[in-house]
C-alpha positions in Angstrom: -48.7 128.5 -116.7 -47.0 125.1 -115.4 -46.8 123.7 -111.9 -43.8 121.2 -110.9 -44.7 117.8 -109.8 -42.8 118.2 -106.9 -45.8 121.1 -106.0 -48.5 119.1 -106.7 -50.6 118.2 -104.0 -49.7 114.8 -102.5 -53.4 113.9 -103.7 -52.7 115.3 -107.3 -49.3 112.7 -107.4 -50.8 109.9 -106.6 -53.3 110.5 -109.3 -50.8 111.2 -111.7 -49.1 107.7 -110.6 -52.7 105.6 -111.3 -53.4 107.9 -114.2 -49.7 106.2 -115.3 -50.2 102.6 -113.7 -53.5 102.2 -115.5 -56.3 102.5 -112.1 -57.8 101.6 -110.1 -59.6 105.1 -109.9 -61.9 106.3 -107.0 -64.1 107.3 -109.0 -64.5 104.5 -112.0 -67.4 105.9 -113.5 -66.2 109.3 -114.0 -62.6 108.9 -113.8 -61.1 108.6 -117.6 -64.0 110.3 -119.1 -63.9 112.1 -122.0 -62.7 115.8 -121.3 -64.7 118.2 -124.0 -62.6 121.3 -123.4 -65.3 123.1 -123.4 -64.1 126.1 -121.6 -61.1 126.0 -124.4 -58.8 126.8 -122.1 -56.3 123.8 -123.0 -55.6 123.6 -126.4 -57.1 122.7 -129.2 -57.6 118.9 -129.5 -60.1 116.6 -131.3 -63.1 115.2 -129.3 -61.7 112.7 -127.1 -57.8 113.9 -126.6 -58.5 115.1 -123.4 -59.3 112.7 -120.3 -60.3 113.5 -116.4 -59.0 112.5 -113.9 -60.7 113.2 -109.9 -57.9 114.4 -107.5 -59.6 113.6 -104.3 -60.4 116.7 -102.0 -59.4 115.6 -97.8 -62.7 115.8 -95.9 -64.8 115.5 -99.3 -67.2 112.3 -99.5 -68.0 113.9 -103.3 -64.9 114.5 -106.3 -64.8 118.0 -105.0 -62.9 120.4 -107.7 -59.7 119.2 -108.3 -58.9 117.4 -111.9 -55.8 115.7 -113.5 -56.8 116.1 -117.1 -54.6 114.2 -119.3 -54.1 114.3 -123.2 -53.4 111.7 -125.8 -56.3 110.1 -126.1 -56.4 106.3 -125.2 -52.7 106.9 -124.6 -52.8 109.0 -121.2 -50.5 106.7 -119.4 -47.8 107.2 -121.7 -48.4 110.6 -122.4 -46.4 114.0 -121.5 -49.3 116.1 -121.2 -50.8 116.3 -118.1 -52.8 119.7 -116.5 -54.3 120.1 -113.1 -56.8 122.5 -112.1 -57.7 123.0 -108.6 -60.9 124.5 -109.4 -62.8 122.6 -111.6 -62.0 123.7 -115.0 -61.5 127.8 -114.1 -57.9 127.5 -114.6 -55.6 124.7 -115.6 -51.7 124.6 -114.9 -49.1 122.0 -117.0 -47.6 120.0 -115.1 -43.8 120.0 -115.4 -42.5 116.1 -114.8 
């Protein structure tokens, strides 16, 4: 499944634009983390492909449950492959740029 960028959550673009821009993040110590996949619902990757990303949540002090997760490695701000869940890691939609 894919979402446009356009329907993203204002949140979720402005995530996408740091994500691109290199930070700051909200969340520095979590934010460009190592994403393990473990749900395996992206694909396939080696250890260390996939990065997260906190889309903040309006009225949340915490990170909430939305996620940019981004692949290529170091690479994400360059990369083409970007997913965003909305609630935390149950389901994951490409995002089309």
């Amino acid at each position: 499944a894919a979402i446009a960028l356009a329907d993203l959550p204002a949140e979720a673009r402005q995530t996408l634009a740091l994500i691109r821009r290199g930070g700051p993040f909200p969340f520095p110590h979590k934010d460009g983390s190592i994403f393990g996949n473990f749900e395996r619902r992206l694909p396939q990757a080696p250890r260390g492909y996939y990065r997260e990303y906190t889309v903040p949540t309006p009225g949340f002090a915490d990170r909430g449950a939305r996620r940019i997760v981004a692949g290529g490695g170091d690479n994400v701000s360059t990369s083409d492959e970007y997913y965003y869940t909305g609630d935390h890691y149950r389901t994951f939609l490409r995002i089309r740029q």
